[in-house]
C-alpha positions, 0 to 999 in steps of 0.5 A: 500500500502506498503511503497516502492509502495507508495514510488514509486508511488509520485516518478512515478508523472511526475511533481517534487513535488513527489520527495521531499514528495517520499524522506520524506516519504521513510525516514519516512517508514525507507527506505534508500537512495540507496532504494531511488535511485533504486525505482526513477530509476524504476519510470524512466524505467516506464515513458520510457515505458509509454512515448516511444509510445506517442511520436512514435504515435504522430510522426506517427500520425503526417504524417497522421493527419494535426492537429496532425502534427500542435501540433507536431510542436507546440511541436518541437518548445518548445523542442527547446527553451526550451533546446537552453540555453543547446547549438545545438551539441546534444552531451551526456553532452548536452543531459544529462543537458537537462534532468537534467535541463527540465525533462526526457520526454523533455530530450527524445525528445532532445536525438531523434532529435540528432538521439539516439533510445529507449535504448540509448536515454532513458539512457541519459534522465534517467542519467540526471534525476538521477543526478537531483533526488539525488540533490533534494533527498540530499536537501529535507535530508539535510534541513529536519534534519536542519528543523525537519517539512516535510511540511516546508522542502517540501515547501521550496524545491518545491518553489526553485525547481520552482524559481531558474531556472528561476533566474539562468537564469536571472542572466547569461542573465544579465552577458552576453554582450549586455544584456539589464539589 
């Protein structure tokens, strides 16, 4: 496999852990950021035009099959909890950050509830999934060259990328009024 395919082929895994080894290796195989850029956003448009009809079959399924409607709304409800720290208004910025802050697959979903089709949709999914991929993609450079170790460098990114939310999170729940400390 060549290096772009290669590439393109950690960064078309759906969980963030192929961003930093797709960064580390495009370095590696001599293919620069705005490459970089383009073949993440490729690995987009394929999750959209893999992932579009799964979400329509289960929606259409849903009306037909009770099991199916049950995992529906199983499903419904962690998209909503899942993005009510983003706020309820489903306007653009709102829906970008969902993106940014969950995945794109959950972004899609939020963007469907507020109403958005494929295009629209997908463009505001993807543009949230861009800005968090150029963030990690800027990291996993940045501490590479201070590091000079892959693996360190993609570690270190993978466990910041899974605990910092999660602190972020408890710092503003404890910022708020009325907050149990």
């Amino acid at each position: 496999m060549t290096g772009w395919g290669a590439v393109l082929m950690l960064f078309v895994i759906p969980v963030g852990g192929g961003i930093p080894a797709g960064v580390l290796l495009a370095r590696n195989r001599g293919i620069g950021w705005p490459a970089m850029e383009f073949l993440y956003f490729v690995s987009d448009v394929l999750l959209a035009c893999t992932f579009e009809p799964v979400m329509r079959l289960m929606i259409a399924g849903a009306r037909q099959v009770p099991a199916l409607a049950k995992v529906t709304s199983i499903l419904r409800d962690f998209v909503r909890k899942t993005t009510a720290s983003y706020g309820t208004k489903g306007g653009p910025i709102t829906l970008i950050l969902i993106a940014f802050g969950v995945d794109p697959m959950t972004g899609r979903a939020a963007t469907r509830a507020a109403g958005h089709g494929f295009l629209s949709g997908w463009a505001l999914a993807i543009t949230g999934d861009m800005m968090f991929f150029t963030l990690i993609m800027v990291s996993t450079l940045w501490l590479n060259s201070i590091l000079g170790d892959g693996t360190k460098t993609m570690v270190i990114i993978l466990v910041l990328m899974m605990v910092l939310p999660s602190l972020i999170k408890r710092w503003r729940r404890r910022d708020e009024p009325n907050s149990p400390h």
